[in-house]
C-alpha positions in Angstrom: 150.3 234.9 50.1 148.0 236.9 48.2 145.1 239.1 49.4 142.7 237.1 48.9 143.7 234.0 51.1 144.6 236.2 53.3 141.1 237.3 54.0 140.0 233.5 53.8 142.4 232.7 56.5 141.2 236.0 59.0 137.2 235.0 58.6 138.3 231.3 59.1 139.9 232.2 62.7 137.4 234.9 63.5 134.8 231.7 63.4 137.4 229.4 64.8 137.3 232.4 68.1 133.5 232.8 68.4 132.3 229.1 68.4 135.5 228.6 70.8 134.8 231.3 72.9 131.1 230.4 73.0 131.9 226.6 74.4 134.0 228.1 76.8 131.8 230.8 78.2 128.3 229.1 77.8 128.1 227.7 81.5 128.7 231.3 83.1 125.4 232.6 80.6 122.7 232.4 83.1 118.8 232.9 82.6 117.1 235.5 84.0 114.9 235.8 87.2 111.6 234.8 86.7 109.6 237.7 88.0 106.2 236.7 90.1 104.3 237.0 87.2 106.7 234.2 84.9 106.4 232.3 88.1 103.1 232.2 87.8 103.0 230.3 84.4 106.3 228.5 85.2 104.7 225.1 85.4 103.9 225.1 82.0 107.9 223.8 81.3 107.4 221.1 84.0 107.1 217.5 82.8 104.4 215.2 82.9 104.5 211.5 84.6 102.2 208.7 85.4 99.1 208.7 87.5 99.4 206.8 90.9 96.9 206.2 93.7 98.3 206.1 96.9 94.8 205.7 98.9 95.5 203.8 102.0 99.0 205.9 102.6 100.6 209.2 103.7 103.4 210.2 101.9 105.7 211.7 104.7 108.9 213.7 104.2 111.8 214.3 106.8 114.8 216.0 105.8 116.4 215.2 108.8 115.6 211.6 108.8 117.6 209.4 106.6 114.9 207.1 106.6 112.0 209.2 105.1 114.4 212.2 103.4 114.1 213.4 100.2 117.1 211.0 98.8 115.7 208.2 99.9 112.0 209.2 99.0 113.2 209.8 95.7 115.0 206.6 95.3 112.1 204.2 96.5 109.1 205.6 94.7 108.5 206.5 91.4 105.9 209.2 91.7 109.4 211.4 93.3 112.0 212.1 91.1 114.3 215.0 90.6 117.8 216.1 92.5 116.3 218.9 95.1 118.4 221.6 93.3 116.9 224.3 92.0 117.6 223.4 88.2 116.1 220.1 89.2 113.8 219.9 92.2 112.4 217.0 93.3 108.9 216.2 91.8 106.0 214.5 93.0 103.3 214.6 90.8 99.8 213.1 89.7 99.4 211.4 93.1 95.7 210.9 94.2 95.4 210.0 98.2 91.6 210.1 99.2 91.5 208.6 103.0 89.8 209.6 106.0 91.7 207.7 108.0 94.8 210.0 107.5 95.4 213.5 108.8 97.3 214.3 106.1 97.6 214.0 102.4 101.2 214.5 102.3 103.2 215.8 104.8 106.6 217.5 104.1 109.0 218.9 107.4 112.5 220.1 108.1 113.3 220.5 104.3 115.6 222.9 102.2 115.6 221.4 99.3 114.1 222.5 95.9 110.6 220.5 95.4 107.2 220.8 93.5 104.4 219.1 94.3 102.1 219.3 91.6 98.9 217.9 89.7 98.1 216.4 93.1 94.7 215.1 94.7 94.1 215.0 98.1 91.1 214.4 99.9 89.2 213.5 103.0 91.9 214.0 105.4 91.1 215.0 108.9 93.8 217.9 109.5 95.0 218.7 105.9 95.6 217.9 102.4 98.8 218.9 102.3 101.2 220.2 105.1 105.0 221.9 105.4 106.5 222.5 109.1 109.9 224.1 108.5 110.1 223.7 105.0 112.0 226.3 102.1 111.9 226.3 98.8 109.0 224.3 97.8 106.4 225.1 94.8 102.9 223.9 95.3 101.2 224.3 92.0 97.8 223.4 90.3 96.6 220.5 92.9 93.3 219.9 94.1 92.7 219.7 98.4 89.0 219.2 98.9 87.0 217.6 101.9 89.7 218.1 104.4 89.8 220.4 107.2 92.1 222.7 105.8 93.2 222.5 102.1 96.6 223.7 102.1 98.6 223.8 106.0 102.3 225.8 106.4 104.0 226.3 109.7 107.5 228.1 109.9 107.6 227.9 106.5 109.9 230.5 104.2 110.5 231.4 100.2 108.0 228.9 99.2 105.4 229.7 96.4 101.4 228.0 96.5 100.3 228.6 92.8 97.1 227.8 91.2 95.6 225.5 93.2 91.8 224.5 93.6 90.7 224.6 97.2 87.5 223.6 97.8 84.7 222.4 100.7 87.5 222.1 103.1 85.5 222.6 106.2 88.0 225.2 107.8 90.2 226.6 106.2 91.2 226.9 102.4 95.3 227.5 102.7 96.3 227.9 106.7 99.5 230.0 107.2 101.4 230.2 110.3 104.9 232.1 111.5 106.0 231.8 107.8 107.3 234.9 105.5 108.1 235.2 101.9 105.5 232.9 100.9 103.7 233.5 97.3 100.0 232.4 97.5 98.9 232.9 93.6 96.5 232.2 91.1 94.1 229.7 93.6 90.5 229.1 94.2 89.3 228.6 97.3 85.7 228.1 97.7 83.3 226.7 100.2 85.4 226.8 103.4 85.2 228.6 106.3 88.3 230.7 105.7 89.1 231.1 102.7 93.3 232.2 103.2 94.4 232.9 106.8 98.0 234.0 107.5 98.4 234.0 111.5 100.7 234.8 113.8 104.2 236.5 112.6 103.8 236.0 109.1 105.2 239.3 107.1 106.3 239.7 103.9 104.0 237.5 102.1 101.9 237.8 99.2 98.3 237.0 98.6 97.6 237.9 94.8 95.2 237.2 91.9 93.5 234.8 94.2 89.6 233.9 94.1 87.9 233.3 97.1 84.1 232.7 97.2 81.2 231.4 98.9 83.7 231.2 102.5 80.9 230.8 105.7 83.1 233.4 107.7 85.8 234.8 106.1 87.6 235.2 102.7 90.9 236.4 103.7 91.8 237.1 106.9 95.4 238.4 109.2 95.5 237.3 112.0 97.9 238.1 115.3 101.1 240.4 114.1 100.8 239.8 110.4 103.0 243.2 108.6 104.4 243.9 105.1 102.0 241.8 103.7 100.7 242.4 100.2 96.7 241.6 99.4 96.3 242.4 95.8 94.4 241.7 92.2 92.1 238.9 94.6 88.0 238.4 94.5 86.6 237.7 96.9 82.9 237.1 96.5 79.7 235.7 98.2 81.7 235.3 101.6 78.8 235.7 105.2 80.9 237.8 107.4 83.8 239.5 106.3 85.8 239.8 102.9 89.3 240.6 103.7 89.8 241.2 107.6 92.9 242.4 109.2 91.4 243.4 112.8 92.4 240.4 114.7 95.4 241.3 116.7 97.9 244.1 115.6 98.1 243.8 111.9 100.1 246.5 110.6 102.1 248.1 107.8 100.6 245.9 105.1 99.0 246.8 101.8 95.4 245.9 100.4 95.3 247.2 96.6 93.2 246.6 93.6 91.0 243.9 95.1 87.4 243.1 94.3 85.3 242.3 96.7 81.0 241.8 96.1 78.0 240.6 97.8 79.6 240.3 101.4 76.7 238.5 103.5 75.0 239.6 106.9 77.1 242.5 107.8 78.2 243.6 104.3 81.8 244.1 105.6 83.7 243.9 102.5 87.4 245.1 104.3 87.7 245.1 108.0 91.0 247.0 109.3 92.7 246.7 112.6 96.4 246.7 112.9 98.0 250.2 112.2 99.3 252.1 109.3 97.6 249.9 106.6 97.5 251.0 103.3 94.0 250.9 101.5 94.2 251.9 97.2 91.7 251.2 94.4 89.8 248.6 96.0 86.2 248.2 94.2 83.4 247.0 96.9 79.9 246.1 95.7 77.2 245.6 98.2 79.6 245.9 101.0 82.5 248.7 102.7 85.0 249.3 104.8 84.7 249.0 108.3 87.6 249.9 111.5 87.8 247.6 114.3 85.9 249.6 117.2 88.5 247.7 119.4 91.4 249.5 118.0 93.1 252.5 119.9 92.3 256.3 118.7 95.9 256.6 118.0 95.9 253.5 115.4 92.7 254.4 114.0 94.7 257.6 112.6 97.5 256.2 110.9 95.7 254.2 108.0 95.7 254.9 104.7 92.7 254.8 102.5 92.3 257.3 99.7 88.7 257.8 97.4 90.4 255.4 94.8 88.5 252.7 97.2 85.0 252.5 96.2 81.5 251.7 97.1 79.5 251.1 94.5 81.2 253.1 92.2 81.1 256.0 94.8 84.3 257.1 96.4 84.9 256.4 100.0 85.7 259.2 102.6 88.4 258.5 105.4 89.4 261.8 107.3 91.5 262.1 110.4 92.3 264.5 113.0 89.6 267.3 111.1 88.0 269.5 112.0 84.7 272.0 110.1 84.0 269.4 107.9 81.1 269.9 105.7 79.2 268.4 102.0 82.1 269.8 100.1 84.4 267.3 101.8 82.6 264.3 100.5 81.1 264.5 96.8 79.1 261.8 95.8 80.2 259.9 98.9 79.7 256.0 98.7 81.3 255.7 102.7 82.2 258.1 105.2 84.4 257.2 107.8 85.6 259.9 110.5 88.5 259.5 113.2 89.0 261.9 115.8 86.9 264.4 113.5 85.3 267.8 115.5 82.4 270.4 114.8 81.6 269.3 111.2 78.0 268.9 109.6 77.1 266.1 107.3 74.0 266.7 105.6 71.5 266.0 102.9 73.4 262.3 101.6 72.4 259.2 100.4 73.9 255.7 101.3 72.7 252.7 100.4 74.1 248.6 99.9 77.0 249.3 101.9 78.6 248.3 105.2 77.5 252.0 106.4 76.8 255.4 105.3 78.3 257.1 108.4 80.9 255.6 111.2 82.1 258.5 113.6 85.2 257.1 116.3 85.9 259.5 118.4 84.5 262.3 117.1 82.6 265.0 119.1 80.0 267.8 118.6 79.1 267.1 114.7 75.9 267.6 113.7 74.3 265.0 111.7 71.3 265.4 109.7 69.1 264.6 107.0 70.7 261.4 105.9 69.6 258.1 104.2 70.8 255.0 104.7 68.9 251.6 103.1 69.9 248.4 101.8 71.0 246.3 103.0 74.2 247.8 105.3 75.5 246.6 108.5 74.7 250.3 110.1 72.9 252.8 109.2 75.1 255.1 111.4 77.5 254.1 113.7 79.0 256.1 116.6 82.2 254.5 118.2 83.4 256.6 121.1 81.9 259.4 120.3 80.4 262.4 122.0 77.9 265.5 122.2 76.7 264.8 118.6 73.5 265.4 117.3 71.5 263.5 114.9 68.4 265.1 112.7 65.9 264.0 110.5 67.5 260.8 109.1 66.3 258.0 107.8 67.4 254.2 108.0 66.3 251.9 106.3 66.1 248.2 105.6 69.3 247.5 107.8 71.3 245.9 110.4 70.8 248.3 113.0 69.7 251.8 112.3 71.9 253.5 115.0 74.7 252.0 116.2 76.1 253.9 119.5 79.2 251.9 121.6 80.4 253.7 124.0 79.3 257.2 122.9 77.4 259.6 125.6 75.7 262.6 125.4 74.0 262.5 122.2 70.8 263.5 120.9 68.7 262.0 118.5 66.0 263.9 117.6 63.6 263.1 114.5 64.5 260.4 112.9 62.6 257.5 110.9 64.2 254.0 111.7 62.0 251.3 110.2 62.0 247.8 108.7 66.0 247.0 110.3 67.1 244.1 112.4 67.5 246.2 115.3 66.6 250.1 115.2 68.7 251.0 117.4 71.2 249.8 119.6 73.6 250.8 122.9 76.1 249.4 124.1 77.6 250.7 126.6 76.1 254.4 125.9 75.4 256.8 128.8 72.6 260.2 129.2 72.0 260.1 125.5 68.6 261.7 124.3 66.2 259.9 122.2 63.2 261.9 121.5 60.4 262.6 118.9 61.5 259.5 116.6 60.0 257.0 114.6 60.8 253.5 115.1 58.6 251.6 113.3 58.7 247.4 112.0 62.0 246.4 113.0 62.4 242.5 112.6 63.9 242.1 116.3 63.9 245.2 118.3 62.6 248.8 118.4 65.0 250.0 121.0 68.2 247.2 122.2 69.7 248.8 125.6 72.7 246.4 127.4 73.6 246.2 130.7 76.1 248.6 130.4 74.0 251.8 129.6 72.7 254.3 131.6 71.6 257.5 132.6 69.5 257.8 128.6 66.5 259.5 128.0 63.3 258.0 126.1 60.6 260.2 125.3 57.7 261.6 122.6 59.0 258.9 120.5 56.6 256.7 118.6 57.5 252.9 119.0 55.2 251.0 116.6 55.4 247.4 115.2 58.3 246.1 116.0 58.9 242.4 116.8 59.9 243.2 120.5 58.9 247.7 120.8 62.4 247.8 123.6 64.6 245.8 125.5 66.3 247.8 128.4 68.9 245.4 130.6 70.4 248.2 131.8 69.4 250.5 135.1 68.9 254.0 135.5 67.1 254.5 132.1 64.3 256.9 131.8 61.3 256.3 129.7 59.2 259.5 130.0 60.4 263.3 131.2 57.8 263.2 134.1 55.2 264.1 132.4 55.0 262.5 129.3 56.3 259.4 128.0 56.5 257.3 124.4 53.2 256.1 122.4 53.4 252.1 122.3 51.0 250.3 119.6 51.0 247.5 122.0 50.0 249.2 125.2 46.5 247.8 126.4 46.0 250.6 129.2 43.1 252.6 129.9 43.0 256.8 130.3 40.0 257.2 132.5 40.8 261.0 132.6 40.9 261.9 128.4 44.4 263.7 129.1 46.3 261.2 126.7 47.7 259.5 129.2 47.7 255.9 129.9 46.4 255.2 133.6 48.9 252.7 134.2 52.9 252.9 133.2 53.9 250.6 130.1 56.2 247.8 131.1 59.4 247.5 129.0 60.7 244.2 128.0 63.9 243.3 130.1 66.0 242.4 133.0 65.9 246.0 134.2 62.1 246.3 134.6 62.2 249.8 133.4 58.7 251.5 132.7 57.1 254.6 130.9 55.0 256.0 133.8 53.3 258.5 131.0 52.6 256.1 128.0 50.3 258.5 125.3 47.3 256.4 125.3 46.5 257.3 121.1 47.6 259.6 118.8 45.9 261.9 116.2 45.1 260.8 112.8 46.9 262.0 109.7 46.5 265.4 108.5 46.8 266.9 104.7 46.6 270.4 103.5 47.3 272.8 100.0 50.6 274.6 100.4 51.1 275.9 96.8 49.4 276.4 94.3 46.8 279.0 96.0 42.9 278.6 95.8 41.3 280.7 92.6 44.5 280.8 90.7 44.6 280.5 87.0 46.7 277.8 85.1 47.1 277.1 81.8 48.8 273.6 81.9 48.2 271.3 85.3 49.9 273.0 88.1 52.7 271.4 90.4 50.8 271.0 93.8 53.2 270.8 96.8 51.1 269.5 100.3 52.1 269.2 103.6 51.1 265.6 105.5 51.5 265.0 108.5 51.0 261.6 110.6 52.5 259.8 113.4 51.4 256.7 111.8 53.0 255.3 109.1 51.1 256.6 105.5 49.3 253.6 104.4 48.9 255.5 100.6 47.9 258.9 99.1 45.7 259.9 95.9 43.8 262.5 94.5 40.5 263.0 92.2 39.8 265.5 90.5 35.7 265.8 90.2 34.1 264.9 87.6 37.3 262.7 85.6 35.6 259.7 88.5 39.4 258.5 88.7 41.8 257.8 91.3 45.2 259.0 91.1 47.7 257.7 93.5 51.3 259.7 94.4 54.2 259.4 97.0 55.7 262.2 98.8 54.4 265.9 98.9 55.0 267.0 95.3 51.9 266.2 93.0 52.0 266.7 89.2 48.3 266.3 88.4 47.6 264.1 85.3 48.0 265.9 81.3 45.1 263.6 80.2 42.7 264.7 83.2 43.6 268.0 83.2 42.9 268.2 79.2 39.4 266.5 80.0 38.0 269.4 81.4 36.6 272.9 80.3 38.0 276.0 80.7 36.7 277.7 84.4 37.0 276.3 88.0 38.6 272.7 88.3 38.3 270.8 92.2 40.8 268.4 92.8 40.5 266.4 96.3 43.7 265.2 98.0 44.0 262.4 100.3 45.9 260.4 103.2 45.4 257.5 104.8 47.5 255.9 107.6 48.3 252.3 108.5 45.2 252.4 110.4 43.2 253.2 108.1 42.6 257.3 109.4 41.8 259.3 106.5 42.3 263.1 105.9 41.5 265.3 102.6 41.9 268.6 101.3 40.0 270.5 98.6 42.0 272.7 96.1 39.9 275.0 93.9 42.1 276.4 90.8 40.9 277.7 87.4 41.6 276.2 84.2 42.5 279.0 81.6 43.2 278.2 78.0 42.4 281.2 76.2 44.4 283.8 75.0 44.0 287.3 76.2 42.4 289.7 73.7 44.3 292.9 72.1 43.0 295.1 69.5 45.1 297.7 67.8 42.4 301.2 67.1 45.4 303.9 66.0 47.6 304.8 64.9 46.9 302.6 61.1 49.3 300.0 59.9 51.8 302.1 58.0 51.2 305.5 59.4 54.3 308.0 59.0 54.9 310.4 62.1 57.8 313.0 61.8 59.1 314.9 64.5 56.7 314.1 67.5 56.6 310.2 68.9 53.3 308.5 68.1 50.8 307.3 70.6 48.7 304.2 70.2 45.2 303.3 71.2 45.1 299.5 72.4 42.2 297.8 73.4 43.0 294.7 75.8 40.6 292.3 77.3 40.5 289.3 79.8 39.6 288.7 83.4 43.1 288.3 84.9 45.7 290.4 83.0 48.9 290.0 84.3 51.5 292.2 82.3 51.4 294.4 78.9 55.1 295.1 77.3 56.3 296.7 74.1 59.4 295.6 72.4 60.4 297.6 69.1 62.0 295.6 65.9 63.6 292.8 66.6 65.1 294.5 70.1 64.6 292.1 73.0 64.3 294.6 75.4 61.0 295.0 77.4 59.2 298.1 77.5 56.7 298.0 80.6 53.1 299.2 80.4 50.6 299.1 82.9 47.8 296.7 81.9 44.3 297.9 82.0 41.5 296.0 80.6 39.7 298.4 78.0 41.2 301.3 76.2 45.1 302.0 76.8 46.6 305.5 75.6 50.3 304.2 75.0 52.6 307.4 74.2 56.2 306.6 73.0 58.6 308.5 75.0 60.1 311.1 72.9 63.2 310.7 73.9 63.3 307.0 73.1 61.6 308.1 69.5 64.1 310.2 69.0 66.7 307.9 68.9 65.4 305.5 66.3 66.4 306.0 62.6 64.3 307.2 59.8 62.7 304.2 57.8 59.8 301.7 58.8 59.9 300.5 62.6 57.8 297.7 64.1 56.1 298.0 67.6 55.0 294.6 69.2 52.4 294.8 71.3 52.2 291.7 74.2 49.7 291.2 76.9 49.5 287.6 79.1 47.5 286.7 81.9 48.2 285.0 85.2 47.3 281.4 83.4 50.4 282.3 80.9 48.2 283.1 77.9 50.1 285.1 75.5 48.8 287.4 72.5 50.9 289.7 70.7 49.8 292.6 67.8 52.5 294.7 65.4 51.8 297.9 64.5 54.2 299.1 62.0 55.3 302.9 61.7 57.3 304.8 59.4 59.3 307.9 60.8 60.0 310.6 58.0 62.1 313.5 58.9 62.3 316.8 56.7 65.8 318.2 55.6 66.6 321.7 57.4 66.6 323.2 53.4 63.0 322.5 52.7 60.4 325.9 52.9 58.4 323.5 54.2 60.5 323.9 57.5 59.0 327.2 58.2 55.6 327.0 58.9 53.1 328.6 56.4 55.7 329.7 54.1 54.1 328.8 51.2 51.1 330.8 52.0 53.5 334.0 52.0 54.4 332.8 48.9 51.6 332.9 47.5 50.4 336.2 49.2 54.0 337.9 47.6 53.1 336.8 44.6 49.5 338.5 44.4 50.8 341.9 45.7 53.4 341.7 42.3 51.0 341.4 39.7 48.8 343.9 41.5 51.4 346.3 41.8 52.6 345.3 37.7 49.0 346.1 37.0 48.9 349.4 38.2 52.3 350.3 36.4 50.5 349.2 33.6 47.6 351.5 33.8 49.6 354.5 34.8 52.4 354.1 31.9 48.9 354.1 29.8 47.4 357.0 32.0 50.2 358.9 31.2 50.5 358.2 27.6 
């Protein structure tokens, strides 16, 4: 056999091998696991059927039952196909039940076998739409549950998947999950339930991803009773009244809530609320809403979360510290949320907090001071103390919220200072004992001023104004004090008399409640507002309008402020205490004194004014150069100049030379100045031409400036000239040589 056949014949049973060995092997070549996120497309390989209506019926599945099993189900009805293996599950599909006789759509218990229920409608059912009790392996994908009371119902349920779904006006929950694990909840949209997704009671190890949940009347997803190792991740969860994602009811632990959004979280604004222990919190984005900790949970849980700054508020970080101690503002930059646990002798001041669930929640956390915060818009709390001790609280402001302060179970504190106006409730105790309230402002809350329960005693009310508000206090407690003994709180609504002019009201002031507290030293009025000129002085010059910073003070709330100044005839209005007085008015008047007015009025109608005189000055100050002469050449010896300057308020005179930039100080006179360059500084300038520059301003900052230019010439040591009247002995030398030559002359002649 030649070389060439034999070839042929080896590529012919190499061929022969491969297709052989590739029949033999093919049923041991097995496709890979789907990962969650194949799953999650994997019923785009499913097959289609027909559409049947099965109103009037419940389809009802036993496993255990020969007469409703799977088998039998399959074999009697065409809308169930399929073997219950996983290669080929049983199918239902495109089945339509809308009946409000039934309580369920479908019903599936007792199963292991591989099924999918898919393309599904089921409505109007009384309990839900569709339901699994003891039941593996089952994918529920891409049906529609609406108008039932719960959409989607497991109970002891394991490994099954609920994929893309739509979920909608069930009345209570969307998908209801109880004492399952391993379940898959992907990809659905719940909307307009109560609940949106509840897993309850001993259900770990689940996963709730890439969900939306919106518009939910309580809750959008929620852990209930012993739920752990439970993933919550990639969901929205929007428009929901109460609560986003919850995981406070009963001990929720060890689970993980991660790259969720949550937005515009109703009444409380409680995007995330934690219970449980040892939950993991990671790049959560909140808008409008924040993170709140169960008040009911133990100090020792309350420690063991995780939640890092990758959470945000707004955009802004939130702040979660434990077990700390010295805090201060370099702990919390640009801080959308603070939240302290067990966190001692720290100051939090000078932040801003607004359309979140809080600014600041303290639990447990003692002897902090707390000051010169604001909170608006539109949060649960403003601040909230939860178990919490000997703090203090100065000069904050709440705004626009829930309740201003919130204080359960905290005693001992002080709140000093503080503007709390236009919340539900300004502030409120619960169960809060021999706190101090004193010098605050509580002004137009919708429901009350001042909310004490039963439960808290021993506080003190006093020098606090208490104006506006739909009901001023409500004390149900006993043992409260509303005055010091001498002096009490000013009431808008108290109708007393004071007979005596002291200031206080003849009879106490009655506070709403079941305790039937009183202020025995109501202040009967209080003074109207004052304004006055901090900066700039009276009689001071400016050039451009001048930044005018006033101090106001009312107990009233400012009604508006404005200022004129006379002669302009208009009305300029401004907020705060800062003022910049208007370019255009300013520029309207002449040069000389300028009276500007400033004024306050109060929400009952009180006005106070001030009267600033300052002095407009455009006009540069005058500086005349009378020697030495542009040009002039000095030697040796420094030069000194002659400068006339002229204006009525000077302020400073400086020399610079070339194009140095440093500032040679001269005293400024008005008139004549005598400048004399010290020699040493001459001295160390180079021969050739140098430039002095001459400036003068005044106390408006006018500015003039005149150059006078000097050249320095120095001598060689060789020239004659270096010896002073040489020449003349020169000359003098000279005359005695001819006279002497002279009277050679005549004696050579004599003598001839």
């Amino acid at each position: 056999m030649n070389s060439t056949k034999k070839v042929t014949l080896r590529c012919l049973l190499c061929l022969l091998f491969i297709i052989v060995g590739g029949l033999n092997f093919a049923p041991f070549i097995t496709k890979p696991i789907p990962t969650k996120i194949e799953a999650f497309y994997i019923e785009d390989n499913l097959g289609t059927s027909n559409f049947w209506n099965l109103t009037g019926t419940t389809i009802y599945i036993n496993d255990q039952d020969p007469n409703y099993n799977w088998s039998k189900t399959a074999n009697d009805n065409e809308w169930c196909s399929g073997l219950g293996t996983i290669e080929i599950p049983y199918l239902i599909e495109n089945v339509s039940i809308d009946d409000i006789s039934s309580d369920v759509g479908i019903k599936i218990v007792n199963s292991r076998a591989h099924f999918i229920i898919k393309n599904c409608w089921f409505t109007n059912s009384y309990i839900a739409g569709i339901s699994l009790n003891n039941v593996t392996n089952g994918l529920i994908i891409s049906n529609n549950c609406s108008n039932n009371l719960m959409g989607i119902f497991l109970r002891e349920c394991h490994y099954n998947k609920i994929l893309k779904n739509n979920l909608f006006d069930n009345s209570d929950n969307g998908i209801f999950i109880e004492y399952s694990n391993f379940t898959e909840i992907l990809g659905n949209n719940v909307s307009y339930s109560y609940q949106g997704i509840v897993l309850k009671s001993i259900c770990n190890n689940n996963t709730i991803s890439m969900n939306k949940v919106e518009e939910c009347s309580y809750i959008g997803i929620a852990l209930e009773s012993i739920c752990n190792n439970n993933t919550i991740s990639m969901n929205k969860v929007e428009e929901c009244d109460y609560v986003g994602i919850a995981l406070d009811f009963g001990n929720n632990s060890y689970n993980l809530i991660s790259d969720n959004e949550i937005k515009d979280i109703h009444m409380y604004s409680v995007g995330i609320r934690v219970g449980g222990k040892s939950n993991k919190f990671m790049r959560n984005l909140m808008n409008n809403c924040g993170i709140g900790l169960s008040a009911a949970s133990s100090l020792q849980d309350l420690t063991t979360h995780s939640i890092d700054t990758t959470n945000l508020v707004n955009g802004q970080p939130i702040y979660y510290y434990a077990n700390e101690t010295h805090l201060g503002l370099q702990n919390f930059s640009n801080a959308g949320q603070i939240l302290l646990v067990n966190c001692n002798n720290s100051v939090l001041s000078n932040m801003a907090f607004s359309n979140g669930i809080a600014g600041i929640s303290l639990y447990h956390c003692d002897n902090n001071l707390i000051q010169k915060i604001s909170v608006q818009n539109p949060t649960a709390y403003g601040i909230a103390l939860i178990s919490s001790d000997n703090n203090t609280f100065l000069d904050n402001e709440l705004n626009n919220i829930g309740a201003g302060f919130y204080a359960w179970f905290s005693h001992n504190n002080t709140f000093q200072n503080n503007k709390i106006q236009h919340n539900y409730y300004g502030i409120r105790f619960v169960g809060c004992i021999n706190n101090t309230f004193l010098d605050n402002y509580i002004y137009n809350n919708s429901k009350e001023g001042i909310s004490i329960d039963s439960d808290s005693n021993g506080n003190i009310f006093w020098l606090n104004l208490i104006i506006n508000n739909f009901i001023n206090a409500v004390d149900n407690s006993i043992f409260n004090k509303w005055d010091n003994g001498s002096i009490g709180n000013y009431w808008d609504d108290y109708i007393g008399t004071d007979s005596n002019n002291d200031n206080i009201g003849d009879v106490p002031y009655n506070i709403t409640g079941t305790a039937g507290s009183k202020d025995y030293y109501p202040i009967f009025k209080i003074d109207p507002p004052s304004i006055y000129s901090l900066t700039p002085s009276n009689y001071t010059y400016h050039k451009d309008p001048p930044n005018v910073e006033l101090s106001i003070i009312s107990l009233l709330p400012v009604n508006s402020t404005w200022y004129l100044i006379l002669g302009s005839n208009l009305n300029r209005t401004f907020n705060g205490n800062l003022v910049e007085l208007n370019t255009n008015d300013w520029f309207d008047q002449p040069d000389g004194p300028i009276t500007v007015r400033f004024y306050v009025n109060d929400s009952k109608s009180n006005i106070d004014y001030c009267i600033m005189v300052i002095i407009k000055d455009t006009i540069q100050p005058l500086i005349t150069a009378n020697s030495p002469l542009n040009g002039s050449t000095y030697s040796i010896t420094a030069p000194t100049f002659n400068i006339t300057l002229s204006d009525i308020n000077l302020e400073a005179f400086w020399c610079t030379i070339d194009d140095s930039v440093i500032k040679h100080d001269i005293l400024a006179t008005p008139g004549e100045n005598l400048i004399t360059i010290s020699q040493g500084l001459w001295d160390t300038l180079p021969e050739g031409s140098h430039s002095f520059h001459f400036f003068v301003n005044d106390s408006a900052g006018n500015e003039n400036i005149i150059t006078i230019i000097i050249l320095k010439e120095i001598p060689s040591p060789s020239d004659p000239q270096l010896i002073p009247g040489f020449s003349i002995l020169i000359m003098l030398g000279g005359i005695i040589f001819s006279i002497v030559m002279l009277n050679r002359k005549k004696t050579v002649k004599i003598s001839n």
